[in-house]
SELUM-839444 format. One record per atom (N, C-alpha, C): residue number from 1; residue in one letter; atom name; x, y, z. Coordinates in Angstrom, 2 decimals, padded with zeros to 5 digits. Layout:
BEGIN
{NUM, "a", "CA", {X, Y, Z}} ...
***
This chain:
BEGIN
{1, "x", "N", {067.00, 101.08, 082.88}} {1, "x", "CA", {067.12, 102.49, 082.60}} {1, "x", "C", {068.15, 103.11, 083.53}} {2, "x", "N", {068.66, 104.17, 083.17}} {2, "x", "CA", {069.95, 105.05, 083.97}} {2, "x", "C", {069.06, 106.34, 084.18}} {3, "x", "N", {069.30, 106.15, 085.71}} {3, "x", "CA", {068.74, 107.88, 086.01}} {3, "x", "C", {070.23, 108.46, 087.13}} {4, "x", "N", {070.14, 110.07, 086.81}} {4, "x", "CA", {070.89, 111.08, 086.71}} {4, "x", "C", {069.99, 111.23, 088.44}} {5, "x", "N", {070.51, 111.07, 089.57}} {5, "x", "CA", {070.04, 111.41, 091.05}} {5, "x", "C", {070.99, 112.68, 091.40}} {6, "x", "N", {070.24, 113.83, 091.80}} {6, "x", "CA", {070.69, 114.58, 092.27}} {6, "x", "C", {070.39, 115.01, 093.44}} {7, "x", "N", {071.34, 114.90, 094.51}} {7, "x", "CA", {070.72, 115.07, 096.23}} {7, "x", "C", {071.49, 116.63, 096.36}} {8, "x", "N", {070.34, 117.15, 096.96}} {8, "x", "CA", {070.96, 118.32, 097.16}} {8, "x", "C", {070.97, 117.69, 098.90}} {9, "x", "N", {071.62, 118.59, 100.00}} {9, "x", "CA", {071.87, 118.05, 101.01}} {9, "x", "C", {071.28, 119.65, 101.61}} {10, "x", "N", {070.46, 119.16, 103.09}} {10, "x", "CA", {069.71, 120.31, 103.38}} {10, "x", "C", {070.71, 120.99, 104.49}} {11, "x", "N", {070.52, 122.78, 104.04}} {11, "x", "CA", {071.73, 123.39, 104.41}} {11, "x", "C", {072.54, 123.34, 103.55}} {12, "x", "N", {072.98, 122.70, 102.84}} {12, "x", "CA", {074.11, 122.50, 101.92}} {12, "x", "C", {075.39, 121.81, 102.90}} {13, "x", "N", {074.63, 121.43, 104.02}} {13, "x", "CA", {076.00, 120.44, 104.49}} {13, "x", "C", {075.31, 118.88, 104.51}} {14, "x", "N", {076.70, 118.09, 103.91}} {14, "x", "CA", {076.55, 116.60, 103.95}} {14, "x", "C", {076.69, 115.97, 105.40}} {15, "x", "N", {076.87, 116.64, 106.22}} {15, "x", "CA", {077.51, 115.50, 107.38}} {15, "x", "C", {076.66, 114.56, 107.79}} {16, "x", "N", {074.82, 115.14, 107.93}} {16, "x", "CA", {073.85, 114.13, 108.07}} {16, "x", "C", {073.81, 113.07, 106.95}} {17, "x", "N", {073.96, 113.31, 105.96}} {17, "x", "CA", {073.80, 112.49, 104.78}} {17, "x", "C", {075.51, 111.05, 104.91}} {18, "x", "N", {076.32, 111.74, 105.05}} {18, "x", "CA", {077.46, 110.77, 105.80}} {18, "x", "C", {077.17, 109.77, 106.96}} {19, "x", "N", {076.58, 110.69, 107.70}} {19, "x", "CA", {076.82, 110.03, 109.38}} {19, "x", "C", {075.55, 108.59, 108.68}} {20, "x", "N", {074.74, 109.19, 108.17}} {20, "x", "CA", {073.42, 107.86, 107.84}} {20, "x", "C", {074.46, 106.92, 106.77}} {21, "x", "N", {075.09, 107.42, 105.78}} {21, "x", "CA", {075.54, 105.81, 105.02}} {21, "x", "C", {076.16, 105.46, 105.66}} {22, "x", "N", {076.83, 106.47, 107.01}} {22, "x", "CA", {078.23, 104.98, 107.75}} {22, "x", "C", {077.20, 104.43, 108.10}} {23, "x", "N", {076.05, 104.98, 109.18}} {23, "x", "CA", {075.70, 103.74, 110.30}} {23, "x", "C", {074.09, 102.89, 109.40}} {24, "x", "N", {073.97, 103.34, 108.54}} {24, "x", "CA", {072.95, 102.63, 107.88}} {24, "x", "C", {073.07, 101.87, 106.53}} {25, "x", "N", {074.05, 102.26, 105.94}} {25, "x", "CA", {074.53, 102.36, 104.61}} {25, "x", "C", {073.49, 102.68, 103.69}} {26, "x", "N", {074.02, 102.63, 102.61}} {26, "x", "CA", {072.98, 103.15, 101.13}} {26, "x", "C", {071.88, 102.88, 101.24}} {27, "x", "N", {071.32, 101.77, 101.54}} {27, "x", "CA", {070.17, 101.07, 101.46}} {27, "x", "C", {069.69, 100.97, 099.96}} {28, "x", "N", {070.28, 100.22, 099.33}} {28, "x", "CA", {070.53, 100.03, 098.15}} {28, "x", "C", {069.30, 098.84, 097.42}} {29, "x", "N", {068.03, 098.81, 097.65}} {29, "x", "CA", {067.36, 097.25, 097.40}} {29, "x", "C", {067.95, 096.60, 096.11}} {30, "x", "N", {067.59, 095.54, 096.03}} {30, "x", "CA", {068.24, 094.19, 095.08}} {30, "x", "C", {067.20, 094.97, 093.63}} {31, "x", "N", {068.00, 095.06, 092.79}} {31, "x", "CA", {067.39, 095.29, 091.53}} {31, "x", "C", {067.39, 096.48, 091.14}} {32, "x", "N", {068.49, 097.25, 091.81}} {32, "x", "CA", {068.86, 098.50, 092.02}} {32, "x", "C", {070.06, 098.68, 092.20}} {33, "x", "N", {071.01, 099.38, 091.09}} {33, "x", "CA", {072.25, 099.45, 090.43}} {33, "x", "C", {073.03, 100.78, 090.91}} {34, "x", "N", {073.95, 100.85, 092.15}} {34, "x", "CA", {074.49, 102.12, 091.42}} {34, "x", "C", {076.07, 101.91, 091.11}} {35, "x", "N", {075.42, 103.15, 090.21}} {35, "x", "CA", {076.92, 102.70, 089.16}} {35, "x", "C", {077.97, 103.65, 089.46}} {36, "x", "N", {077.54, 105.10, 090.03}} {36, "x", "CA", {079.21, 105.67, 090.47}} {36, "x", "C", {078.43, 107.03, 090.97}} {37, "x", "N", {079.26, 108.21, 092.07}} {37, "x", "CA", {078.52, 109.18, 092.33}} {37, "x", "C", {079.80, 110.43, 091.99}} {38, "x", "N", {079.30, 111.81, 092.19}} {38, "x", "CA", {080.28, 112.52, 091.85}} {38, "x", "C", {079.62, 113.66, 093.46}} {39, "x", "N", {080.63, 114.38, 093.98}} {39, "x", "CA", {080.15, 115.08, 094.75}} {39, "x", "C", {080.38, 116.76, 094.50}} {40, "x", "N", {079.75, 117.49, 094.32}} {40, "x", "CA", {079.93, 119.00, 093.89}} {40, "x", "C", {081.27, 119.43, 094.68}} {41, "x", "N", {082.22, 120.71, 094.22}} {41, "x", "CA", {083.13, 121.12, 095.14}} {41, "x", "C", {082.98, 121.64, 096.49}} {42, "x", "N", {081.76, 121.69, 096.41}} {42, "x", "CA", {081.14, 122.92, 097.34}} {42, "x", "C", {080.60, 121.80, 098.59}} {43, "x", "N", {080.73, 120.76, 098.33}} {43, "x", "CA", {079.60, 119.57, 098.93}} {43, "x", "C", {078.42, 119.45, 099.36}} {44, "x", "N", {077.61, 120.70, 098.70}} {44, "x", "CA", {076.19, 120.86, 098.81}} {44, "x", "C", {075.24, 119.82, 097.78}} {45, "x", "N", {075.79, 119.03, 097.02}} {45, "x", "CA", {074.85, 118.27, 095.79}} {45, "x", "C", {076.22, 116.93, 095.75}} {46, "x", "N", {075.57, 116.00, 095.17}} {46, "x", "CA", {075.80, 114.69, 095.04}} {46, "x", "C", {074.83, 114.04, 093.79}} {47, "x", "N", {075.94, 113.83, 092.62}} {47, "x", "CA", {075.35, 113.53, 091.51}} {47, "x", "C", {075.62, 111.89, 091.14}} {48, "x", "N", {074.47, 110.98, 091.81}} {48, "x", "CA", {074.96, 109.74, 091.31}} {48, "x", "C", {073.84, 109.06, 090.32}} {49, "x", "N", {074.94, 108.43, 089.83}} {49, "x", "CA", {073.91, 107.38, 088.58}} {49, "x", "C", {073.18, 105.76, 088.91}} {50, "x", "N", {072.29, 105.92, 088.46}} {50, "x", "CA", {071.66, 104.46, 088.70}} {50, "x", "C", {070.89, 103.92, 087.83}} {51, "x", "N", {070.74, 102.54, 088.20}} {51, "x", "CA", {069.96, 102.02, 086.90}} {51, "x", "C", {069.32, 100.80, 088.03}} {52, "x", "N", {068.05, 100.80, 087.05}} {52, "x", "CA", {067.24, 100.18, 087.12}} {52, "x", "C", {065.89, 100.08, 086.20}} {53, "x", "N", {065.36, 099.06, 086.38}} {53, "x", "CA", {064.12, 098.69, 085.53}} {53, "x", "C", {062.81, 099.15, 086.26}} {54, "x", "N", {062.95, 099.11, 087.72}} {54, "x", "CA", {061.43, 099.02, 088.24}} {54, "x", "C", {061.91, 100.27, 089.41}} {55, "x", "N", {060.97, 101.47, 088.70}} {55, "x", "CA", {060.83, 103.07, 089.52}} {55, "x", "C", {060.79, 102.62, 090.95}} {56, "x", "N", {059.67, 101.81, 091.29}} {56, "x", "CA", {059.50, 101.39, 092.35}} {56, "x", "C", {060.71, 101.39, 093.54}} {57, "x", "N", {061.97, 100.75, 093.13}} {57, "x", "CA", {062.85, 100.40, 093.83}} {57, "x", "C", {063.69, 102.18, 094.05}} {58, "x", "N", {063.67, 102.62, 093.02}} {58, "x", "CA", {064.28, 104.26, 093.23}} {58, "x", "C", {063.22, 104.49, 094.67}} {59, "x", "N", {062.29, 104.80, 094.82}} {59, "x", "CA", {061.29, 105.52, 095.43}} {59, "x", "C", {061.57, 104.85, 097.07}} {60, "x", "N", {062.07, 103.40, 096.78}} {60, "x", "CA", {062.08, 102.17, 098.02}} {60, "x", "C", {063.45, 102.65, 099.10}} {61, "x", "N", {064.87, 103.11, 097.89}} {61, "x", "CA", {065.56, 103.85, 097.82}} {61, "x", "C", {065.66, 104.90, 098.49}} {62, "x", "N", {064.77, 106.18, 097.86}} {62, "x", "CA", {064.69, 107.76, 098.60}} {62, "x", "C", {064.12, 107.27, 100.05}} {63, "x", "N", {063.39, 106.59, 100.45}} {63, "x", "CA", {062.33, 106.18, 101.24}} {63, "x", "C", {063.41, 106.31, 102.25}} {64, "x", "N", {064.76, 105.06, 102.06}} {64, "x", "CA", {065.88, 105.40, 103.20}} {64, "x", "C", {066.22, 106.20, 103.99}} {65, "x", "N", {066.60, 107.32, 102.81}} {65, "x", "CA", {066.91, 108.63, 103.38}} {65, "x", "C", {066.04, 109.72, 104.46}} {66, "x", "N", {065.24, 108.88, 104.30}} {66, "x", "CA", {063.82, 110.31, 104.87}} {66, "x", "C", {064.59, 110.55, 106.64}} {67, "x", "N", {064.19, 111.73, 106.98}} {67, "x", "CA", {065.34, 112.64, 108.00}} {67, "x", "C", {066.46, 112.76, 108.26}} {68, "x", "N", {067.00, 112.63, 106.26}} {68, "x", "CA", {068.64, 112.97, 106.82}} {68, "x", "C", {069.06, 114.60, 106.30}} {69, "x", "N", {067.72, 115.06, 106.16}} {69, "x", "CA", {067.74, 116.31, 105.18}} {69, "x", "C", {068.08, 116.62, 103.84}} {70, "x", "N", {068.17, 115.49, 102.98}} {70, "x", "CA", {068.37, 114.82, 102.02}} {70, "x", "C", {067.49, 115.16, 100.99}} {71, "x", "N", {067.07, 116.16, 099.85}} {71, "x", "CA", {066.25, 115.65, 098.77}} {71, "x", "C", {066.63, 115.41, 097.39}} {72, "x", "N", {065.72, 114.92, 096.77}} {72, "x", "CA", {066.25, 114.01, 095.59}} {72, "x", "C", {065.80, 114.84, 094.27}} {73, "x", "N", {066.09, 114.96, 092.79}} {73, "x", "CA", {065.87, 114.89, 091.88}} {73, "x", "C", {066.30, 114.20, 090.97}} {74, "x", "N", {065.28, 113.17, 090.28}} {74, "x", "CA", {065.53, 111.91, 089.66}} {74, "x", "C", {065.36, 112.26, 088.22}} {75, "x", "N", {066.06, 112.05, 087.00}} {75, "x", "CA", {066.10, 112.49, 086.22}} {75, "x", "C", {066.22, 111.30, 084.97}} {76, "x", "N", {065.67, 110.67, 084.31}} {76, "x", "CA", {066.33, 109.40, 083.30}} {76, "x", "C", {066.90, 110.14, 082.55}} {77, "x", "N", {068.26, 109.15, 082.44}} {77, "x", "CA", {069.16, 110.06, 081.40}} {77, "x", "C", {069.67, 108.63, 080.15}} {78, "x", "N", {070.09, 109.26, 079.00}} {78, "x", "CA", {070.69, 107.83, 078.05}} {78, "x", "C", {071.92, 108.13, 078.19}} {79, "x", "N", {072.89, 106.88, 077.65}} {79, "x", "CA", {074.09, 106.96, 077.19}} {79, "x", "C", {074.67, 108.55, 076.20}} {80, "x", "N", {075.49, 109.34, 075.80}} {80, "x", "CA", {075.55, 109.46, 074.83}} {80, "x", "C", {075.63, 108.84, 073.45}} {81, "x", "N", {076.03, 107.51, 073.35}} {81, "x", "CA", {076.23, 106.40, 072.37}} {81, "x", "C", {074.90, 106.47, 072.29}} {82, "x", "N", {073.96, 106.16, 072.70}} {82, "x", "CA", {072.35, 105.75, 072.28}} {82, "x", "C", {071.74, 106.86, 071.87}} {83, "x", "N", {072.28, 108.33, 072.26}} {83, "x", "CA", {071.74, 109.31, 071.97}} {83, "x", "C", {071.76, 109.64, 070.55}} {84, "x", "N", {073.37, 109.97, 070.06}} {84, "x", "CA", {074.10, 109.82, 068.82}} {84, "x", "C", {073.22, 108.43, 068.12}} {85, "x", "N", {073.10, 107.39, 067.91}} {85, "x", "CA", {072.37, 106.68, 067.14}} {85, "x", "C", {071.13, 107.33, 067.12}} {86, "x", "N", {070.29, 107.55, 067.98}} {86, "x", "CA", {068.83, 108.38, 067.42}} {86, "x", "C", {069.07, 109.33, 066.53}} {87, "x", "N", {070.26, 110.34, 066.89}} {87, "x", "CA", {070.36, 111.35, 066.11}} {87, "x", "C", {070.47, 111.01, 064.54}} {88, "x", "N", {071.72, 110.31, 064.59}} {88, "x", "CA", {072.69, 109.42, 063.60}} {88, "x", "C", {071.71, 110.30, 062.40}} {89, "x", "N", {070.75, 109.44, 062.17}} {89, "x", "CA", {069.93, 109.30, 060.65}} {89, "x", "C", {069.14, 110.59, 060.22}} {90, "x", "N", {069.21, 112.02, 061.37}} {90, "x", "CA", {068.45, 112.94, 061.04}} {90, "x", "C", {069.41, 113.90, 060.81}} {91, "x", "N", {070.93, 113.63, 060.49}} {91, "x", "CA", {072.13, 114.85, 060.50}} {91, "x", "C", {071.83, 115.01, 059.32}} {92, "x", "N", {071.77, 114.19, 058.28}} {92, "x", "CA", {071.69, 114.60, 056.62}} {92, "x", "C", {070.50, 114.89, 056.11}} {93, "x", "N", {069.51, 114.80, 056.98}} {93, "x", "CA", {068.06, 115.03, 056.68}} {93, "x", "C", {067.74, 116.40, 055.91}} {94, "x", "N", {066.82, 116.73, 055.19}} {94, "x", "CA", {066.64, 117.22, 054.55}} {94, "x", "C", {066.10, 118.80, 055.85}} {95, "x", "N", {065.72, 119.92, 055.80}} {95, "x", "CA", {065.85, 120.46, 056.65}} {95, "x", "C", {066.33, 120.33, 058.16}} {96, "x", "N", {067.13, 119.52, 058.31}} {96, "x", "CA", {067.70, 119.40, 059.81}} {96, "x", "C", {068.70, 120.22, 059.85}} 
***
């Protein structure tokens, strides 16, 4: 599954959230994917994607972070491609 992580950074400054991936890094456990992050202009939020099968490892994940002022909102999100196929068959539907 792909979930939508959104860290807001406390204060709205990253530098704690930096200074911990240099000297600790991600802490990323095995079975736990990330696939790319985006950082707001403002550098108060950090929107990265991940995937995985077992919640567990997200949670193993946040667990890292704990006193970097760091919190999380985890969100499962789909492809648009997978979305559009659910849709696909209900565009011509009879009241849709």
């Amino acid at each position: 599954m792909l979930f939508m992580v959104i860290e807001r950074f406390g204060d709205g400054d990253p530098v704690p959230a930096y200074r911990h991936l240099r000297d600790a890094g991600r802490g990323i456990p095995d079975g736990l994917t990330y696939v790319d992050s985006w950082v707001e202009a403002n550098g108060a939020r950090c929107f990265q994607l991940m995937e995985c099968d077992d919640l567990a490892l997200l949670q193993q994940w946040v667990l890292h972070w704990r006193g970097t002022g760091v919190s999380f909102e985890i969100v499962p999100v789909l492809r648009s491609a997978e979305t559009r196929a659910v849709v696909a068959p209900l565009l011509d539907a009879p009241g849709a």
